[in-house]
C-alpha positions as CSV (number, residue, x, y, z in Angstrom):
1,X,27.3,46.5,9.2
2,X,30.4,46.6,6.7
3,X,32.4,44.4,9.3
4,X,29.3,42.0,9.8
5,X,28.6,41.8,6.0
6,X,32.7,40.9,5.3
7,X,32.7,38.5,8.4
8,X,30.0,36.8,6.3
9,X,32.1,36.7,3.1
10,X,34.8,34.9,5.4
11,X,32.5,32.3,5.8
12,X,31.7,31.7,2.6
13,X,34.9,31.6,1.3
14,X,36.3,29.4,4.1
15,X,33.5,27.1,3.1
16,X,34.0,27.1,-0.2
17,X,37.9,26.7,0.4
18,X,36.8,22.9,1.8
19,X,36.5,20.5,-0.1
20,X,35.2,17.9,2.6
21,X,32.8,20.4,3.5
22,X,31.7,20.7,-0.2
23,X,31.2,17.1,-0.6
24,X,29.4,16.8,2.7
25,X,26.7,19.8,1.9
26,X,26.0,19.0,-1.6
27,X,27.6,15.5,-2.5
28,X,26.2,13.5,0.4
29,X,22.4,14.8,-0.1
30,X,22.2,14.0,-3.7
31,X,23.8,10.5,-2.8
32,X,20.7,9.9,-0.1
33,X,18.2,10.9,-1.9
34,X,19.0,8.4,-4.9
35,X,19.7,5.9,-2.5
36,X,16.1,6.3,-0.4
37,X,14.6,6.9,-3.7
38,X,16.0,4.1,-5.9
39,X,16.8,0.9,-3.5
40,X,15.0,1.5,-0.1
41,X,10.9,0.6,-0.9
42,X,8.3,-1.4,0.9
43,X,6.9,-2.5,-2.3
44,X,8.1,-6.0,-4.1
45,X,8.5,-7.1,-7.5
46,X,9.9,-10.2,-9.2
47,X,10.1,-12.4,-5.9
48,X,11.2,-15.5,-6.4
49,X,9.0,-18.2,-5.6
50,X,8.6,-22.3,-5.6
51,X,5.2,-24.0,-6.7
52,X,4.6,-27.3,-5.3
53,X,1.1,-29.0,-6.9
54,X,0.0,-32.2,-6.1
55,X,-2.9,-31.9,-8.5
56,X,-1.2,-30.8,-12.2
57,X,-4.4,-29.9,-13.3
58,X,-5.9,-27.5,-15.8
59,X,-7.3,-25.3,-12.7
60,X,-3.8,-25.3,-11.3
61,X,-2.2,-24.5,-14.2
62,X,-3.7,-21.4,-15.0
63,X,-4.0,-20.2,-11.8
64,X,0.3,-20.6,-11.7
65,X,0.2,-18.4,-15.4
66,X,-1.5,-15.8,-13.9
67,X,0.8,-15.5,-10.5
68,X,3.9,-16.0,-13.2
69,X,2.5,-13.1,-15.4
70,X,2.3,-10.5,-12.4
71,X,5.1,-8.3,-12.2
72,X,5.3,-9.0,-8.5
73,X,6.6,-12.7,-8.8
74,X,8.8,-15.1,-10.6
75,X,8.3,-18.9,-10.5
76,X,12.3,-19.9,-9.8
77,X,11.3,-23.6,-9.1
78,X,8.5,-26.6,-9.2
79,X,9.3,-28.6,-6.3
80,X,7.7,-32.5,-5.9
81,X,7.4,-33.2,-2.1
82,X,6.8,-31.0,1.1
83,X,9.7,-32.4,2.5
84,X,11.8,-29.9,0.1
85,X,10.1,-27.2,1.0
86,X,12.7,-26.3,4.2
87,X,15.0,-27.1,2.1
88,X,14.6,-24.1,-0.5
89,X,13.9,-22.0,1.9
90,X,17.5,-22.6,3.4
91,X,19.0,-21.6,0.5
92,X,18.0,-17.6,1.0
93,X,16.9,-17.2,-2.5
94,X,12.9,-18.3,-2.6
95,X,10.6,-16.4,0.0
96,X,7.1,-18.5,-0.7
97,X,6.0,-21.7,-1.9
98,X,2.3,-22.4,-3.0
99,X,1.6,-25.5,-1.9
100,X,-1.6,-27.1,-4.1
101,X,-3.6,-29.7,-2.7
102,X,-4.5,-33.0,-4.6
103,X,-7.5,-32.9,-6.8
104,X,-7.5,-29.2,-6.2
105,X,-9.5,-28.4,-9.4
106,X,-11.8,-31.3,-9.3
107,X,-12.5,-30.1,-5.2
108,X,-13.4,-26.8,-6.9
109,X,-16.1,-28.3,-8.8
110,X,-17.6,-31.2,-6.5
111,X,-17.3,-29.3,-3.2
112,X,-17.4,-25.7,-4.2
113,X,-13.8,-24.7,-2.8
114,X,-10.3,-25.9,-2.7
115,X,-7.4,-25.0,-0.7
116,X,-4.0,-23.5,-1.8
117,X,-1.6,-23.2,0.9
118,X,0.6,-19.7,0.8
119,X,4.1,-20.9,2.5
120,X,6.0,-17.9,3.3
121,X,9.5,-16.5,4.4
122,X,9.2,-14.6,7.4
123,X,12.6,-13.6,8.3
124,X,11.3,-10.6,7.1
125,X,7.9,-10.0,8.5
126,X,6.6,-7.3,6.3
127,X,8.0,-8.6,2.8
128,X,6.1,-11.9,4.5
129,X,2.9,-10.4,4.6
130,X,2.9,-8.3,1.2
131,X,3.6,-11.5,-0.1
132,X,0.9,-13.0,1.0
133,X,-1.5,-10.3,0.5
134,X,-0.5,-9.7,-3.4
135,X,-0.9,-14.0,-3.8
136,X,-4.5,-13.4,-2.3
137,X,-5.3,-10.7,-4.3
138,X,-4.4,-12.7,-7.2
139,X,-6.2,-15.8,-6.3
140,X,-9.0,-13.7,-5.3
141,X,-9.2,-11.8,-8.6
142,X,-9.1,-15.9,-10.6
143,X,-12.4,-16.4,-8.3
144,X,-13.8,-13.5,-9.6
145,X,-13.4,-14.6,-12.8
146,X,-14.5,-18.0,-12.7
147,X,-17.7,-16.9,-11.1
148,X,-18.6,-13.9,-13.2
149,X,-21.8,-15.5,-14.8
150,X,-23.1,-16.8,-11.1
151,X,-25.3,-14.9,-9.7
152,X,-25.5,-14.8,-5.8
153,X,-28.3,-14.0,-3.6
154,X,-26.7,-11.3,-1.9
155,X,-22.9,-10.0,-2.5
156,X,-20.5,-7.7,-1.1
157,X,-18.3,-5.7,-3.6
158,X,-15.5,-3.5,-1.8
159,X,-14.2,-1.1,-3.6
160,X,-11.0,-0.1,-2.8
161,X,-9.7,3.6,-3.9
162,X,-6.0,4.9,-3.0
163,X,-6.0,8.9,-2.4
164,X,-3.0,10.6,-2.8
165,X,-0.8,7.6,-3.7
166,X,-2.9,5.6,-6.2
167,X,0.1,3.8,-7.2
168,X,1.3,2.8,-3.7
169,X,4.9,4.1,-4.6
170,X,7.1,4.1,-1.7
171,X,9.0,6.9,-2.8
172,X,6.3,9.0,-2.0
173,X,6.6,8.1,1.5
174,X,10.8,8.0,1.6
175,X,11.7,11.1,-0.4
176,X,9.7,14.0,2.6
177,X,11.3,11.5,4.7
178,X,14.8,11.6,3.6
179,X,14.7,15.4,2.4
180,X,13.8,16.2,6.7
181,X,17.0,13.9,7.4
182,X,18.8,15.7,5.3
183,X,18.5,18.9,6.7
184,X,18.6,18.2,9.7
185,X,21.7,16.9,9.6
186,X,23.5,18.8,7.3
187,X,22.3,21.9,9.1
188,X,22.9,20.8,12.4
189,X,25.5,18.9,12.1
190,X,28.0,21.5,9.8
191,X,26.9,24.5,12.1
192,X,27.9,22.8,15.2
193,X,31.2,22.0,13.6
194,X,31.7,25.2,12.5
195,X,31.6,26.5,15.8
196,X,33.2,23.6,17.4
197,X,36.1,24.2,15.3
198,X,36.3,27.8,15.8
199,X,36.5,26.8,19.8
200,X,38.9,23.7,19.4
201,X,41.1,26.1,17.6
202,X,41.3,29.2,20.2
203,X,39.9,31.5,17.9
204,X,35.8,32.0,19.0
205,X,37.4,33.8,21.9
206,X,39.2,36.5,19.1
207,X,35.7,36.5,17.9
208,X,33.8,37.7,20.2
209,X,36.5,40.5,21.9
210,X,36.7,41.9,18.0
211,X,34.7,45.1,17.2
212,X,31.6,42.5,16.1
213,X,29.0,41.3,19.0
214,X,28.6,37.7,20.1
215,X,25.1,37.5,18.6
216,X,26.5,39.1,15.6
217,X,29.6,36.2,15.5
218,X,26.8,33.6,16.0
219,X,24.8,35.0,13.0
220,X,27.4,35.2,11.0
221,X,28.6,31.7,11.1
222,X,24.7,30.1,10.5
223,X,23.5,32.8,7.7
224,X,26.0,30.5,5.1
225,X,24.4,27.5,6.0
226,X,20.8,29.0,6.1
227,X,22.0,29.7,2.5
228,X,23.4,26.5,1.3
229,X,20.6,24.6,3.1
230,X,18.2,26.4,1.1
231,X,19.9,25.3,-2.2
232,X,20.0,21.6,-0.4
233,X,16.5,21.7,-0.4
234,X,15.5,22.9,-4.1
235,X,18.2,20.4,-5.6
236,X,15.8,17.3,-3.4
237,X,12.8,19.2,-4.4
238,X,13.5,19.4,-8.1
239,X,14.9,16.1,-8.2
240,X,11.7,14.6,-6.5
241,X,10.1,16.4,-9.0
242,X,12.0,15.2,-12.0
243,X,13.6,12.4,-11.2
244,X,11.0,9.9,-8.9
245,X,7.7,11.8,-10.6
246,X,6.6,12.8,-7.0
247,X,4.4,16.1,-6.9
248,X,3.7,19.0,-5.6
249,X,0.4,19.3,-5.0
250,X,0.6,22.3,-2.5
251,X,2.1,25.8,-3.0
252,X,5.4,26.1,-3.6
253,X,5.8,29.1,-1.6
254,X,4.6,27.5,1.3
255,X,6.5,24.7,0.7
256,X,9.7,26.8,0.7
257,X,8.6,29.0,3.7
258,X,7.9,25.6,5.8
259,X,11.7,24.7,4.3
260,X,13.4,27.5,5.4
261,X,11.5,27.6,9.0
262,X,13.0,23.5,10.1
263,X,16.7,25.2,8.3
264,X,16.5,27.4,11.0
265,X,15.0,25.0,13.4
266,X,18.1,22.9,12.6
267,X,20.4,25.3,12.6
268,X,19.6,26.3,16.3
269,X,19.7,23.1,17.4
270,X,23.0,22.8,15.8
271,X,24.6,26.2,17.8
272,X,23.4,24.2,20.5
273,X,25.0,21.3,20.1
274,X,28.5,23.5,19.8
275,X,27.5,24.8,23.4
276,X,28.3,21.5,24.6
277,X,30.8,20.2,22.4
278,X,34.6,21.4,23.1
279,X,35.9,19.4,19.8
280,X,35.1,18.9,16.5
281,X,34.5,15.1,16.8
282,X,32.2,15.6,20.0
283,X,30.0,17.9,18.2
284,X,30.1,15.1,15.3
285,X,28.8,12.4,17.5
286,X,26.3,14.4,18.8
287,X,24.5,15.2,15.9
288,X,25.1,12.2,14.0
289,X,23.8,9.5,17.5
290,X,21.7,12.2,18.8
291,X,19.8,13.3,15.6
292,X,20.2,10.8,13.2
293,X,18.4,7.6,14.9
294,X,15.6,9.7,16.6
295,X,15.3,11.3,13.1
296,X,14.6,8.1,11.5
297,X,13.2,6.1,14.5
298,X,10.5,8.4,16.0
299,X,9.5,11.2,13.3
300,X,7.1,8.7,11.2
301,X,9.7,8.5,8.5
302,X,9.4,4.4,7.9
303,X,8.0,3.2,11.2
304,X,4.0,4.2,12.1
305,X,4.2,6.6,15.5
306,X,0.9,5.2,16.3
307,X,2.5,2.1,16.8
308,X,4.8,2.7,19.3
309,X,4.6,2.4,22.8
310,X,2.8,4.9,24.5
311,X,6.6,6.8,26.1
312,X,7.6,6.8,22.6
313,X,4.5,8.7,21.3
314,X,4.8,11.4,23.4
315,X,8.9,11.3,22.8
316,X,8.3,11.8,19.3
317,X,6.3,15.1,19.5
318,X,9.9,16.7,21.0
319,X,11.4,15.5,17.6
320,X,11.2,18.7,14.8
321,X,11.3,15.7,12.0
322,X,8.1,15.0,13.2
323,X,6.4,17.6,12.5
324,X,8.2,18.8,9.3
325,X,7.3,15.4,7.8
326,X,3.7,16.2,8.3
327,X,4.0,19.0,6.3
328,X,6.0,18.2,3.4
329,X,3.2,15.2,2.8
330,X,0.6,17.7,3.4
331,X,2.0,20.6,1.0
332,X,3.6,17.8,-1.3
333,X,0.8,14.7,-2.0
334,X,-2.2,16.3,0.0
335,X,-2.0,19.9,-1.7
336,X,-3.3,21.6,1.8
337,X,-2.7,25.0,3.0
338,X,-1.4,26.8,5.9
339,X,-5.4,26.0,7.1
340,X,-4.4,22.1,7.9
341,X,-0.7,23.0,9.0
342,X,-1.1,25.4,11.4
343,X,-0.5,23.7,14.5
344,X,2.7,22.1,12.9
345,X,4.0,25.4,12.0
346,X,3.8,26.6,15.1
347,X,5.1,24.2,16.7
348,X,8.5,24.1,14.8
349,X,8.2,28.6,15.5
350,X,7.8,27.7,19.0
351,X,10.9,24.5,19.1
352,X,12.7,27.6,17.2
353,X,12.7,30.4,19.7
354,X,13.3,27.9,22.4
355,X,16.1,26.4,20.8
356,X,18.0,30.2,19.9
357,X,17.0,31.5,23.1
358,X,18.8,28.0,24.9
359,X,21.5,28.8,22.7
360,X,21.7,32.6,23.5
361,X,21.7,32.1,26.6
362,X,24.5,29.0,27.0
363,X,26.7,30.8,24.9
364,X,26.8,34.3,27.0
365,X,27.9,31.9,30.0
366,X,30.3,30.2,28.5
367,X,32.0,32.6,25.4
368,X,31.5,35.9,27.7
């Protein structure tokens, strides 16, 4: 046990003797995680936008001050023709143009409606369509206004109540994802090269014929990064916390039980990654192509599983970001217990014992 306690004091001190390893386990996270949480959001504010009214009336004009006093838009430019129209949309900057039609204020009153034409950019189809929707809520709310002493027959009144996210923040959808990412890949990808390396070198084989046991070799080399994982994810935790105002609505002790179950999930897949990786930069790409995009693509970080194409659904259940992600929103916004993530946990115990038994089992044919 003396041997296998100093083989782990090795470890740490050979970590903690790189520097590129430092940055990588401790600099890197911090760096994503105000990245995701500051300029990557699905939300908009101050878009620029183009007015073009071909009524300039009272109607008009107040329905423009109340768009231009919304924090989601900024009127850049009045415009005079439609024919320009193409033409400041070339220019990058303005993503809609609200086209007024002629008399529009004076069709309000005679006919009863009017029509306002919502021109939008849709290079981008999803800043295209929150556009769009924010403008209708906007003119919709005016309507409401304007007809709050008329009284209607019959009316429908939806009421519309946001659970868990009243504010719509994205951050609360980006930070569980980008804390998963994280993880993984920093305890995948540095355990794998830690082994890799030990291999490349010549000097896993010294290893393994020195009084220690393979499985004790193996243990040795993850039980640091179990540890530094662990600190990974309190700093993202507290900094959610602190920092972006996300909560924790759930226990804490789950949530750090549930954290240190994908570390080791990670971990194992990272050993066996170094099973088939002879060099460093092979067990690098590896974990960086063959994590990183499923990561992102098919855990439900930023694109909706549901929908994908049906291969892709079931794909995604073999991805341990998948899972993880529903439990960090679960523990973190929805404040449910081990009741409601049951299934997930097991899964990830289950993708766990797989994965270390894989590994096991690789490595005795291959380091024995």
């Amino acid at each position: 046990m003396k041997r296998f306690i100093g083989f782990i004091k090795k470890e740490f001190y050979h970590i903690f003797r790189d520097k590129r390893s430092l940055f990588i386990l401790f600099g890197m996270p911090i760096a994503q995680i105000l990245l995701f949480g500051f300029a990557i959001t699905n939300e908009i504010n101050n878009v620029d936008i183009a007015v073009l009214d071909h009524s300039k009336d009272v109607t008009t004009q107040e329905i423009i001050n109340k768009i231009s006093a919304s924090k989601y838009f900024t009127i850049e430019t009045f415009i005079e023709r439609e024919a320009d129209i193409e033409a400041v949309f070339k220019k990058g900057k303005i993503k809609a143009v609200l086209n007024f039609e002629k008399d529009f204020g004076q069709h309000l009153i005679t006919d009863g409606f009017a029509t306002v034409q919502i021109i939008t950019d849709a290079t981008d189809p999803n800043t295209a369509n929150t556009i769009s929707n924010y403008t209708n809520a906007i003119l919709q709310n005016y309507q409401q206004e304007m007809n709050k002493n008329v009284k209607l027959a019959y009316q429908i009144v939806p009421q519309t109540r946001m659970v868990y996210n009243p504010e719509l923040k994205g951050v609360f959808m980006f930070v569980p994802g980008v804390m998963t990412i994280i993880l993984m890949l920093v305890s995948a990808m540095m355990t794998s090269i830690s082994i890799s390396r030990e291999k490349e070198l010549g000097t896993m084989e010294i290893l393994l014929v020195s009084p220690l046991k393979p499985l004790q070799v193996i243990i040795g080399k993850v039980v640091p990064y179990i540890f530094l994982s662990i600190i990974n994810a309190t700093v993202i935790v507290v900094m959610s916390i602190f920092i972006f105002r996300v909560p924790v609505n759930g226990s804490l002790f789950l949530l750090a039980l549930e954290s240190i179950l994908f570390i080791i999930t990670s971990l194992s897949l990272g050993i066996l990654i170094s099973t088939a990786s002879a060099t460093q930069q092979t067990a690098m790409m590896i974990s960086l192509m063959g994590l990183m995009l499923p990561t992102i693509l098919l855990s439900g970080f930023i694109f909706p599983i549901t929908s994908m194409p049906l291969p892709l659904q079931v794909i995604s259940n073999i991805i341990p970001a998948k899972w993880f992600i529903i439990i960090l929103k679960g523990i973190m916004l929805k404040g449910v217990g081990i009741s409601f993530l049951w299934k997930e946990t097991l899964v990830l115990l289950g993708m766990t014992l797989f994965l270390i038994g894989l590994s096991a089992k690789k490595y005795k044919i291959r380091l024995e």
